[in-house]
C-alpha positions, 0 to 999 in steps of 0.5 A: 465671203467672210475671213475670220481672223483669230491669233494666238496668244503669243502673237503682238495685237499691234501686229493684228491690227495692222494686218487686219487694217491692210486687209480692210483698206479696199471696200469690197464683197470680201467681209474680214473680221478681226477677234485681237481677245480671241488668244489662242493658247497652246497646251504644254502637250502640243509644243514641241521643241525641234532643232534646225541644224543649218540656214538651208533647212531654215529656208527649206519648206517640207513636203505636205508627205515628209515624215522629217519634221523641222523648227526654225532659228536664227542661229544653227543649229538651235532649238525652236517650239513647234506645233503640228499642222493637227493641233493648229487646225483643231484650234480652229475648228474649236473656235469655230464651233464655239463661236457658231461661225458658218460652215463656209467661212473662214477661220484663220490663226495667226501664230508666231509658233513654228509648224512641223512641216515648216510652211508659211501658210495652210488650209485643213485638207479636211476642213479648207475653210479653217487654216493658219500663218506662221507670223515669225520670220518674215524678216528673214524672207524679205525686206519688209514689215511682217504685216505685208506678206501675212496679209498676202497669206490671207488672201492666197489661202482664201483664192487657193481654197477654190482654186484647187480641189482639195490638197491631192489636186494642189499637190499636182497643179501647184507651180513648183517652178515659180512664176509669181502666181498666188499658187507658187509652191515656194519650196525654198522659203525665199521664192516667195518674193517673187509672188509678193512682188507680182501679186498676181494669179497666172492664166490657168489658176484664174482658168480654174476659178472663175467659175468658182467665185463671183467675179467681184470677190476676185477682182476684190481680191486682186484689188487688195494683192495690188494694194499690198504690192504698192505698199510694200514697194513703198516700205521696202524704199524702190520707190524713193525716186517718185514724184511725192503725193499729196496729203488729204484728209477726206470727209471721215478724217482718213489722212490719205495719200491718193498718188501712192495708190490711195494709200492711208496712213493710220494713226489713233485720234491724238495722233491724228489730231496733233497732225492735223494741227500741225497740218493748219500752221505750216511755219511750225510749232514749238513743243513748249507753246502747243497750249495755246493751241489748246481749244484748237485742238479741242475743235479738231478731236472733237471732230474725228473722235467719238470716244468718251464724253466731252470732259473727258476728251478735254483732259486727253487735250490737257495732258497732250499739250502739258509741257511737263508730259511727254504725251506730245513727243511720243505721239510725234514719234508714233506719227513718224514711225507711221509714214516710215512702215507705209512709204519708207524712210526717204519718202516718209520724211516730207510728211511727219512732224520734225524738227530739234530740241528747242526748235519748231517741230513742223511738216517739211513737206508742209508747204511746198506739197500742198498737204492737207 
């Protein structure tokens, strides 16, 4: 099975990108391709501007039949671009076609744009392999980064596509009390906690689609709905009170937590490269001094990247340990801010690189962990 996803313009690729990598992060039968120039623009004709009058209509899904048509705010009443579950379908289809993608794959978009009838998420009842998931909002929903529940929403419309016959039958077998199963209908927007929270698919919706999908793309499916239930447990900090994990790097220089559900922490080559250093010198590093450590560093990113010719990953090298730059610092917060979003604050602060001004910036955890 295949999962294209494309977003629209509007739409942060960091934000994309990471949706993507959690959706990757369990090897699996369920193919996920991820198109960050695909840039979905809307026509000046598709938007229009829709107000909410009050919290309570910001929190309300609309009925697939409803003919009142709603935007989202922060604040009420206010306005709010919106576009119509047609004109996100037709974009679909249009990539689609225009990139000759089979029949029985799906297309979905991504897109910080509102839809008229205000849902999370939706297939085409005419097409259910294209779809869309409004990215905005979430953090009025539940407490943790966007990226979960989007990838969350990927995974329940590729089960609810086999799971229900078509929009008639979703529309009498959908649970409209929850019981987090990935088929709660969620008419009150904040319902959907539960369902992210279990992550789970009930006796009779897995009843209807065992017969639907090898056994291995469901099991590959649920493996990945759990993986995102731990990880967002993690980030939303319920489990600061867990025994720490250990820290490994695995042969494809992956950093690996493997007690917090092989749980990976994704960092781009510098930053992975300035962590492993600090890794190997568990007494710490001063900024100031990180260029005698230069041909280590050579040694380390000459190992894990792959990009670039030899000149140019040294004059990467040279720039991340040039005093005068402020290449180091940032990757440090990048690095931080990583382990923040995978485990949450309290967790994250035995793993990244810290330390005051002046002072050896090191890994707290460094020693007394084992890491690395």
């Amino acid at each position: 099975m295949k999962v294209h996803l494309i977003k629209s313009s509007e739409l942060d690729t960091d934000m994309f990108t990471r949706v993507f990598d959690l959706l990757t992060a369990v090897p699996g039968p369920i193919k996920f391709y991820c198109d960050p120039a695909s840039l979905i623009e809307y026509d000046e004709d598709e938007i229009l501007i829709k107000s909410i009058p009050s919290v309570k209509d910001f929190e309300k899904s609309m009925p697939m039949e409803s003919r009142i048509q709603h935007s989202m705010s922060r604040e009420f009443p206010m306005e709010r671009e919106t576009v119509s579950w047609d004109t996100l379908f037709k974009k679909c289809a249009t990539y689609r076609r225009a990139n000759s993608i089979s029949q029985d794959s799906f297309v979905i978009l991504l897109t910080d744009k509102a839809n008229k009838q205000n849902w999370f998420a939706c297939l085409d009842e005419r097409m259910p392999y294209n779809g869309f998931i409004h990215t905005d909002d979430w953090d009025h929903f539940i407490d943790c980064p966007a990226e979960f529940p989007i990838a969350y929403e990927v995974l329940a419309l590729m089960l609810q596509k086999h799971i229900f016959d078509g929009h008639q039958d979703l529309r009498e077998a959908v649970h409209n009390t929850p019981v987090g199963c990935v088929s709660d209908m969620c008419m009150q927007k904040k319902e959907i906690i539960l369902k992210l929270r279990t992550a789970d698919v009930c006796k009779g919706c897995m009843d209807r689609i065992k017969n639907k999908l090898p056994a291995t793309t469901i099991n590959h499916a649920l493996d990945l709905m759990e993986s995102l239930r731990v990880k967002m447990l993690f980030a939303q900090n319920f489990r600061q009170r867990v025994t720490l994990s250990r820290l490994i790097i695995d042969e494809r220089h992956k950093i690996m937590l493997p007690d917090f559900g092989h749980l990976e922490i994704k960092l781009r080559p510098l930053e992975k490269c300035l962590y492993i250093l600090f890794l190997q010198h568990p007494d710490g590093i001063y900024i100031s001094s990180l260029s005698e450590h230069r041909q280590e560093l050579y040694t380390i990113y000459e190992n894990i990247s792959h990009t670039g010719t030899r000149e140019e990953m040294r004059q990467r090298i040279d720039e991340l340990v040039n005093v005068l730059s402020n290449s180091a610092s940032e990757k440090i917060s990048r690095i931080k801010r990583a382990f923040e979003l995978a485990i949450g604050e309290d967790l994250a602060k035995h793993y990244y690189i810290q330390g005051g001004n002046g002072e050896r910036k090191k890994i707290e955890g460094a020693k007394s962990l084992g890491l690395g």
